[in-house]
N, C-alpha and C positions, 0 to 999 in steps of 0.2 A: 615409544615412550616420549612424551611430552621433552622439548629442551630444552636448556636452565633457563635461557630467556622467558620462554613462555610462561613456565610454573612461574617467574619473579615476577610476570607483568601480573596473572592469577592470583599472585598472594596479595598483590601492591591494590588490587581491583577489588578485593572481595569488601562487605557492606552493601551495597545495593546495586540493583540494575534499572538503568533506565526503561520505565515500559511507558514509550509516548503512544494515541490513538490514533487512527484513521478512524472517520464516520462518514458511511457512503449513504446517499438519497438516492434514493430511484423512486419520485417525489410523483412523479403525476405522468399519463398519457402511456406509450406502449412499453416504455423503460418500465412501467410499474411494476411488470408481467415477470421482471428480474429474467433467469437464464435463458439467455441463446437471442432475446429481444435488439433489436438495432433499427437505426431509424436511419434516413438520409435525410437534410432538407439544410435552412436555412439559420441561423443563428439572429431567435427576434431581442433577448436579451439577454444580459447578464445580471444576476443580483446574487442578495445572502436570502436565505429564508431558513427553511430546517437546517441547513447545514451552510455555513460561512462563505461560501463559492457555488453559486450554481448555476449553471444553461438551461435558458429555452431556446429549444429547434423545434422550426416549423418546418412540418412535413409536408403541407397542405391539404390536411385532413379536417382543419378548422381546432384541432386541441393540439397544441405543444404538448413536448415532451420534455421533462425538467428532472435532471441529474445533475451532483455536486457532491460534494466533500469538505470536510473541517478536520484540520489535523492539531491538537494540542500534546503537550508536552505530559510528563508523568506529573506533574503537580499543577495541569490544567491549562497552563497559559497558550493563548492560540497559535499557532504557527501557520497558518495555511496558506501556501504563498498566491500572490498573484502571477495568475496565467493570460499569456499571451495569443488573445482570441477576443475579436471585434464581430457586432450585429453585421450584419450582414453576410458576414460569411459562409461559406460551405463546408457543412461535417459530415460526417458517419459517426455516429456514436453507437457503442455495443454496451448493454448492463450485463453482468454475470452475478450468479446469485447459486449459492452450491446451500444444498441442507444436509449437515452431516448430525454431530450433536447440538448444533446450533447451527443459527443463519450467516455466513458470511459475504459479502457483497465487496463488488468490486466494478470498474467502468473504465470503458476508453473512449477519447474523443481523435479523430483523426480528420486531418484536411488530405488535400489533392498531392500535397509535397509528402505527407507523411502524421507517425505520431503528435497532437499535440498536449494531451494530458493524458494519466492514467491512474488510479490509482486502486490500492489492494487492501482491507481490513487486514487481511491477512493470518485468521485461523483456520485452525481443520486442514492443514494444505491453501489455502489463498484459494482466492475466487478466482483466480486461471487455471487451476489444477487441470479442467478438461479440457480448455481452450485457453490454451495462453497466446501471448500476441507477437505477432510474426517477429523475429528479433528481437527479441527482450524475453531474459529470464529473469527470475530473482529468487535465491537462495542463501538461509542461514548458512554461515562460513564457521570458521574459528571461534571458540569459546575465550573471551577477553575480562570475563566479570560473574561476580558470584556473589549470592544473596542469600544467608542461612536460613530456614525456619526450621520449624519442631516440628515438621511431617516428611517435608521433601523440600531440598533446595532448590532456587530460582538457579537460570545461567543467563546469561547475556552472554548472546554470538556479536560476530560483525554482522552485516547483511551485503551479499557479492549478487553484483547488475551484471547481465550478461546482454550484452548491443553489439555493438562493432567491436568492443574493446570491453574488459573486463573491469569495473570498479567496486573495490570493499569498501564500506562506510558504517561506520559504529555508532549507532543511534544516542543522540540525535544529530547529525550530520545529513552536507548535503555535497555534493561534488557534480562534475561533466560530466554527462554518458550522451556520446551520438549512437544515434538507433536508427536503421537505415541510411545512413549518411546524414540525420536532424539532430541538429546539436539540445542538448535537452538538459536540465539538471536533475540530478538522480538527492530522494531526498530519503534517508532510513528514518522510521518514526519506531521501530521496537522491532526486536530481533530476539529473543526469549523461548528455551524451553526449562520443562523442568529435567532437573539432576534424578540419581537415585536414590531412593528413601532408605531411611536407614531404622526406622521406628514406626513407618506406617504405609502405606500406598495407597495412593490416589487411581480411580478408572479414567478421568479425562486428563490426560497429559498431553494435551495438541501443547502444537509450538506455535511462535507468533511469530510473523514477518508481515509485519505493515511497512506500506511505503508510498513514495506514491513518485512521479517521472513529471514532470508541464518546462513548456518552454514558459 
């Protein structure tokens, strides 16, 4: 049974739940191919294009491979932070791309030290469901918020980072998390399933856990 705390934070929370976005590109070259796809090579640029944040790495194949993400809030405004990653440098980036009732996408970039960006759409189970990345989990926690409608209720979880040390963050929120020993900022953008209905039922009831890790 729930304890007075909790139900008093539950009732003080009910009205709405934040559901911010992740949007992943897997924009051009062998990232395009989505699951299981990873490239080595060289970091030729950085810009925004389809999505707010994006890499090209050259592999030297003569075509870059261009993946990024744009994170905004539930009523749009951009958040997508700036990451810590210069041209010339050296990556391994991996796309994941799961087709369950829809497409979810997901990507990570890593240098020689370790993680340095990653992020998750985060429906249908997330796009690490089959391959998640060495030290780092992410999962909905505790129900902190609550959103009525006339079918089925929304909930708002926390969202709990699993690295070295374990951090909750209640979207939208951003905290520390080291991941192999790289210190990282762990950023929650929607944490959300639905409740049970009490008037009708819905067939697709995925939960959301978008988020995304960049130094």
């Amino acid at each position: 049974m729930p304890s007075p705390l909790l139900l008093l934070s539950l009732l003080l929370a009910c009205g709405s739940v934040e559901r911010g976005t992740v949007l992943v590109c897997l924009a051009q070259g062998a990232v395009a191919q989505g699951e299981g796809a990873t490239v080595d090579g060289i970091v030729s640029a950085i810009d925004a294009g389809d999505c707010a944040w994006q890499v090209h790495v050259d592999d030297g194949s003569g075509t870059d491979s261009v993946l990024g993400f744009s994170v905004t809030d539930g009523d749009g405004a951009g958040l997508t932070p700036d990451v810590t990653l210069a041209v010339g440098d050296t990556v391994h980036i991996e796309a994941h791309e799961r087709l369950v009732w829809g497409t979810v996408s997901g990507f990570s970039v890593t240098a020689a030290d370790g993680l340095v960006v990653a992020a998750d759409e985060g429906g249908w189970g997330g796009a690490f469901a089959d391959e998640p990345i060495d030290g780092l989990s992410v999962e909905l926690g505790e129900v902190v918020s609550h959103e009525a409608h006339e079918c089925v209720p929304i909930e708002g979880h926390t969202l709990v980072f699993h690295g070295d040390t374990e951090l909750s963050l209640t979207p939208i929120e951003e905290g520390s998390l080291d991941v192999g020993g790289v210190a990282l900022t762990a950023q929650a953008v929607a944490a959300w399933g639905y409740g049970q209905g009490t008037s009708c039922a819905i067939t697709d009831t995925t939960d959301v856990a978008a988020w995304t890790v960049y130094r």
